[in-house]
C-alpha positions as CSV (number, residue, x, y, z in Angstrom):
1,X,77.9,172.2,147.2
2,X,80.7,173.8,149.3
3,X,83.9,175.3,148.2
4,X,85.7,172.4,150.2
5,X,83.7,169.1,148.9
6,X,84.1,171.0,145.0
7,X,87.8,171.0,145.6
8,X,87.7,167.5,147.3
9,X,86.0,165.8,144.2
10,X,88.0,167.5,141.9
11,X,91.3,166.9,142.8
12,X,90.0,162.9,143.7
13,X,88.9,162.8,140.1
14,X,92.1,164.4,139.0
15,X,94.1,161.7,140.8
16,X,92.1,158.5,139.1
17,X,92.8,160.2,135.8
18,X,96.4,160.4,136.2
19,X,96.5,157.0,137.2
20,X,94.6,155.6,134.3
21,X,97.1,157.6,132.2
22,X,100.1,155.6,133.8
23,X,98.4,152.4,133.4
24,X,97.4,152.9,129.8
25,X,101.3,154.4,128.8
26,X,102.7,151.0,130.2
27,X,100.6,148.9,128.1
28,X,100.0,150.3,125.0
29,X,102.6,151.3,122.7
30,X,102.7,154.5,120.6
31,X,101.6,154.1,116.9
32,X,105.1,155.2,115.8
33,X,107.2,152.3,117.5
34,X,107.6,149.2,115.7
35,X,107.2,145.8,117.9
36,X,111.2,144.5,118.9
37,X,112.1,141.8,116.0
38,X,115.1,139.6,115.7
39,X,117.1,139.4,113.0
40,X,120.1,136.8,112.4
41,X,122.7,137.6,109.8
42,X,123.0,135.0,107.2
43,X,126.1,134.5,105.5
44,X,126.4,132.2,102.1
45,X,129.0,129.8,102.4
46,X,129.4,128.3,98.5
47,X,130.4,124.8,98.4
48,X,133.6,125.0,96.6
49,X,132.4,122.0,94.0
50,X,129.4,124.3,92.8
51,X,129.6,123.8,89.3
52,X,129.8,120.0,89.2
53,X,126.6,119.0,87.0
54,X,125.4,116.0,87.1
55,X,122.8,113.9,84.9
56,X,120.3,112.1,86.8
57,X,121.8,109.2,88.7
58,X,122.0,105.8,86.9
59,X,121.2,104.2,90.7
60,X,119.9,104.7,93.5
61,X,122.6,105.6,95.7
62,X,123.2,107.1,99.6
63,X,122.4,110.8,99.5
64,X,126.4,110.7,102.0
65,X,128.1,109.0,99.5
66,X,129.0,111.7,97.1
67,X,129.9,115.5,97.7
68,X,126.7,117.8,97.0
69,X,126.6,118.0,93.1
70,X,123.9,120.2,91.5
71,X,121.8,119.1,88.6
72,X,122.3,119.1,85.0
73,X,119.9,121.5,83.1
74,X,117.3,120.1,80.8
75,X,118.1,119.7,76.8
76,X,116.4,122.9,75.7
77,X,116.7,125.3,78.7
78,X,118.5,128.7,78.8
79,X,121.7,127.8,79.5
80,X,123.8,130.7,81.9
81,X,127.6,130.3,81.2
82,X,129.6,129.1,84.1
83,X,132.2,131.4,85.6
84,X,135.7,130.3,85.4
85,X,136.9,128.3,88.7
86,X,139.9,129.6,90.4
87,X,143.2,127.2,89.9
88,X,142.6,125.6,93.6
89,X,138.7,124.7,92.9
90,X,139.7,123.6,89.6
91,X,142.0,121.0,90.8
92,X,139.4,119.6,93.8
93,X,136.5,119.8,90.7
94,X,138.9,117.8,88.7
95,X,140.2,115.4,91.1
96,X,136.2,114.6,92.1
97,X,135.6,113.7,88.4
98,X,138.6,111.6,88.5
99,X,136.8,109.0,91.0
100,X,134.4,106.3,90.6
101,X,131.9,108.5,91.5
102,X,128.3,106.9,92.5
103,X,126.1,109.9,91.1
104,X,127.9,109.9,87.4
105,X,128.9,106.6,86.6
106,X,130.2,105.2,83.0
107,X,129.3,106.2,80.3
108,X,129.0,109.6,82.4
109,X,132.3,111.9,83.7
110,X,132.4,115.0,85.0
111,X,129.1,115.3,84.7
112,X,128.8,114.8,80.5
113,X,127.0,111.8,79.4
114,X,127.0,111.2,75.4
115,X,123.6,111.0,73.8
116,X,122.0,113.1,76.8
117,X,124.2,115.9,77.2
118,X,124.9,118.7,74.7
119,X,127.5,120.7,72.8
120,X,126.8,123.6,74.4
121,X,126.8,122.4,78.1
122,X,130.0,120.2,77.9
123,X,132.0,123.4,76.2
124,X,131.0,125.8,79.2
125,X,131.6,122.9,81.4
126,X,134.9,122.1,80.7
127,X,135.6,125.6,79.8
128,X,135.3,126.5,83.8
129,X,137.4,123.5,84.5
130,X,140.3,123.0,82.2
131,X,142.1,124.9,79.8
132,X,141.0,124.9,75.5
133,X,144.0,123.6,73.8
134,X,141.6,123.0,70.4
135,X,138.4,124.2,69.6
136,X,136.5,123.0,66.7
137,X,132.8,123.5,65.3
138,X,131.0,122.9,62.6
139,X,133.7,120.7,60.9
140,X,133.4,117.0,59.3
141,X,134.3,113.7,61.3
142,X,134.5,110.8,60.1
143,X,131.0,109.8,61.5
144,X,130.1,113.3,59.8
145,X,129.1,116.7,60.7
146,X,130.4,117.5,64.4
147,X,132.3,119.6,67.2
148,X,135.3,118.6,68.4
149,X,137.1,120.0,71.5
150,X,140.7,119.4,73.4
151,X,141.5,119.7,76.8
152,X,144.2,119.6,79.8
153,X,143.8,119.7,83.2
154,X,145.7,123.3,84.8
155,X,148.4,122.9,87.2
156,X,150.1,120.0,85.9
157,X,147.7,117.6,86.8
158,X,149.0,115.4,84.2
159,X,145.2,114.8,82.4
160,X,144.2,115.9,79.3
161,X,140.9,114.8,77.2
162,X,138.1,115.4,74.4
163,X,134.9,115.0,73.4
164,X,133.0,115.4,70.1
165,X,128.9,116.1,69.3
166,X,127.1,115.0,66.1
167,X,124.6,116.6,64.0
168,X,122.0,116.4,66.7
169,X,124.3,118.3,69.1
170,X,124.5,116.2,72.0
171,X,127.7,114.8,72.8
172,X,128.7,111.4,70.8
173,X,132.5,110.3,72.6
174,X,134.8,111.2,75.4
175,X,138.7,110.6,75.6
176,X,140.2,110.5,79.2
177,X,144.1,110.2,79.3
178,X,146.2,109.9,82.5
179,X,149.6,110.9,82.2
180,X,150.1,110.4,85.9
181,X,148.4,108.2,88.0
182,X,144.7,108.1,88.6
183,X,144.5,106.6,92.1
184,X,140.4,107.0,92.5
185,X,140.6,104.8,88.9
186,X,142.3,102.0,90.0
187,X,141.3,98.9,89.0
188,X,140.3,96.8,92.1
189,X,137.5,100.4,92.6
190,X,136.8,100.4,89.2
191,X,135.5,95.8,88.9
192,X,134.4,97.0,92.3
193,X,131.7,99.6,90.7
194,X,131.3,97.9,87.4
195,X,131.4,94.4,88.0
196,X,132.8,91.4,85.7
197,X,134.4,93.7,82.3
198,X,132.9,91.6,78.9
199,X,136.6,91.2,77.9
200,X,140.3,91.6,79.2
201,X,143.0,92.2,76.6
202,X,146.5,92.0,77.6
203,X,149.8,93.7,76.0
204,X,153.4,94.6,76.6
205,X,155.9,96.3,75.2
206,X,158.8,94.6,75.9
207,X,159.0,93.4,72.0
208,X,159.3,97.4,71.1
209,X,161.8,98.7,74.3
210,X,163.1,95.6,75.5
211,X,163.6,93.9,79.1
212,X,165.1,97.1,80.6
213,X,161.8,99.2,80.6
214,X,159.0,97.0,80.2
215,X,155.3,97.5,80.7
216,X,152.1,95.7,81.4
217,X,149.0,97.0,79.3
218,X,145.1,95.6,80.6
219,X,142.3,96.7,78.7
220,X,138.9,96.1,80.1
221,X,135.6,96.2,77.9
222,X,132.4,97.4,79.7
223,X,129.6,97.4,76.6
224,X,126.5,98.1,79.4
225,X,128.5,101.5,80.7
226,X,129.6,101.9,76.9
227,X,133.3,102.3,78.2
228,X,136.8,101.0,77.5
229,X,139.1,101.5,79.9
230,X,142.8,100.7,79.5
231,X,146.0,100.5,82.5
232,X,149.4,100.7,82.0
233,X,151.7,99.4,84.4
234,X,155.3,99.3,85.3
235,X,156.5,95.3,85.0
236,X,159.9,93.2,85.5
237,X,161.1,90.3,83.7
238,X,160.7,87.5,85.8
239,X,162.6,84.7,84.0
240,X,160.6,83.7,81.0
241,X,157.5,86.0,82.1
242,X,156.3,89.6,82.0
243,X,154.8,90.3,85.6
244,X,152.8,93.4,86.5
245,X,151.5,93.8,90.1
246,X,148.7,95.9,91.1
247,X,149.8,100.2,90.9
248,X,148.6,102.9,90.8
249,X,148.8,103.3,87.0
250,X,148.2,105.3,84.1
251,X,145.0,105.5,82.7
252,X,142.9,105.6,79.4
253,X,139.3,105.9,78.7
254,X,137.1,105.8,75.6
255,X,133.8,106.4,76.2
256,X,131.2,106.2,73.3
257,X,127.5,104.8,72.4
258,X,128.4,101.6,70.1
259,X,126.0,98.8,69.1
260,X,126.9,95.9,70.9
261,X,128.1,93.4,70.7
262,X,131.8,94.9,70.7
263,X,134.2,92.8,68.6
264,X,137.7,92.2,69.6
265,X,139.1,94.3,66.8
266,X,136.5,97.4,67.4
267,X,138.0,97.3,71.0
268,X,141.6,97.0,70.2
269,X,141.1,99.8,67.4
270,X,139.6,102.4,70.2
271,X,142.8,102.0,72.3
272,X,145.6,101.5,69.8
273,X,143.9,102.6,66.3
274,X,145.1,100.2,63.4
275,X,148.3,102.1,62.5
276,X,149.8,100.8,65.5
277,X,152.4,98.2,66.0
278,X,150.9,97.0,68.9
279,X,147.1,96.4,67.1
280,X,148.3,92.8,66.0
281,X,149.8,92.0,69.8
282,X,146.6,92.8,72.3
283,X,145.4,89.4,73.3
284,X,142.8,87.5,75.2
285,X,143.5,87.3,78.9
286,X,142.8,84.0,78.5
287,X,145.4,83.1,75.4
288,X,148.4,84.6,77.3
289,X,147.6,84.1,81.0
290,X,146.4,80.9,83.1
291,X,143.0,83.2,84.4
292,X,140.2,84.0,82.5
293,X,138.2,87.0,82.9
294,X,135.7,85.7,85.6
295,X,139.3,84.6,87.9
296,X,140.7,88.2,86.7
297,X,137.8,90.1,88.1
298,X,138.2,87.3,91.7
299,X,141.4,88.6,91.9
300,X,141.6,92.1,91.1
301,X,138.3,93.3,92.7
302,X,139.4,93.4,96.3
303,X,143.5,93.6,96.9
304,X,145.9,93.4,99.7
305,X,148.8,94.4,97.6
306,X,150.1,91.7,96.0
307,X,148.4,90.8,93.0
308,X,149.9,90.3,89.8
309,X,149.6,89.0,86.7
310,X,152.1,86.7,84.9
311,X,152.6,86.4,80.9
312,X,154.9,84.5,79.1
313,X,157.8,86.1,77.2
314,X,157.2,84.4,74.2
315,X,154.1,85.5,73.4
316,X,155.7,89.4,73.1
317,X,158.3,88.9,70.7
């Protein structure tokens, strides 16, 4: 073979090679180059009513109806202790518990229910929440051994509560007291919720202060949801009657496991406790009133803002 064909080949062969270099370098990539990903940065955005607990619901309800409330542990699990919610979470925690709230309905609130939740859950609970005024363990009742615990809300929220466990450790009764209004309480949401209350007591106090700063008391028995729930509102002499319209006001609960059926004195001792004056003056809606408690519950359970109730004068004396 010539000089010139050698040199002809060669370089032909030498081009082909090259090429099949360029084509391979274009698809192919080199063993120490990752493949192109795409990451997105997540950020965690905590809900600021994370350490609301809640027992499993007592209906079924609409998964909208209620902020996003996680669950309450098991009896028996490792419990973690909850870390201490600033002073603006802690008011938006307690203001949600202060609602007629769908997923923890009487005899739950704020996500305690006696007989299902323990000692140790409500304490670090409320300990996140509110602040300790009294702390109590291992002492004697008088439905025996038990823990007893005090409470008030932080920045003047005007509430204040407490709950004690029996010997089994779960917690056995709650106290809820208003000393301001309780708006998401109010009475035409509450019948709405609960229905028709098993009895309606009324009282006033215009027999202890007189006509110049009288008051309205309505105390409504709910046996099924285990709960006694009492208003207080402002009233005016009206003539020879005591009149209270519908308000915003203040609000007591007594929440606690009883057998039933709940006698009139059993309710009126929860509220008042049988030292009190007033014990021997709460009385039958229906004694001191023109409604009974079916026409109360007609009345109250949707308003338009005038509703009222009217009581003779003489019955408070």
């Amino acid at each position: 073979m010539s000089n010139k064909r050698y040199l002809k080949y060669f370089f032909t062969i030498f081009t082909l090679l090259i090429m099949i270099a360029c084509v391979l370098s274009t698809t192919t990539t080199p063993p120490s180059v990752s493949p192109t990903r795409t990451y997105v940065d997540y950020t965690l955005v905590i809900p600021t009513d994370q350490f609301t607990i809640t027992p499993t619901p007592m209906r079924t309800v609409s998964s909208t109806s209620v902020p996003l409330i996680l669950s309450t542990p098991t009896i028996g699990s490792t419990w973690t202790e909850l870390p201490t919610l600033t002073d603006s979470k802690a008011d938006f925690q307690m203001q949600s518990w202060l609602t007629v709230n769908q997923n923890c309905l009487f005899p739950c609130w704020g996500g305690i229910t006696p007989e299902l939740t323990t000692w140790q859950e409500a304490k670090q609970l409320l300990r996140s929440t509110v602040d300790i005024k009294q702390l109590a363990e291992n002492i004697t009742c008088t439905f025996g051994p038990c823990n007893d615990i005090e409470w008030v809300s932080r920045n003047q929220l005007g509430i204040r509560g407490g709950l004690s466990s029996k010997s089994d450790n779960l917690v056995y009764w709650m106290i809820i007291d208003g000393n301001k209004p309780i708006p998401g309480y109010r009475l035409d949401r509450v019948l709405s919720e609960y229905g028709i209350p098993e009895k309606v007591f009324i009282h006033t106090n215009t027999f202890l202060l007189g006509p110049d700063n009288p008051s309205l008391e309505i105390t409504l028995s709910f046996p099924a949801y285990q709960t006694i729930i009492r208003y207080t509102w402002k009233a005016k002499i009206v003539r020879e009657n005591v009149v209270g319209c519908i308000q915003d006001g203040l609000i007591h609960l007594d929440i606690k496991p009883t057998p039933r059926p709940w006698a009139d004195d059993y309710i009126k001792n929860e509220i008042y406790g049988t030292t009190d004056i007033s014990f021997s003056l709460v009385r039958p809606i229906e004694e001191v009133t023109e409604i009974d408690t079916k026409d109360f519950y007609e009345e109250f359970n949707t308003i338009n803002g005038n509703e009222c109730i009217s009581t003779p004068s003489k019955y408070w004396r």
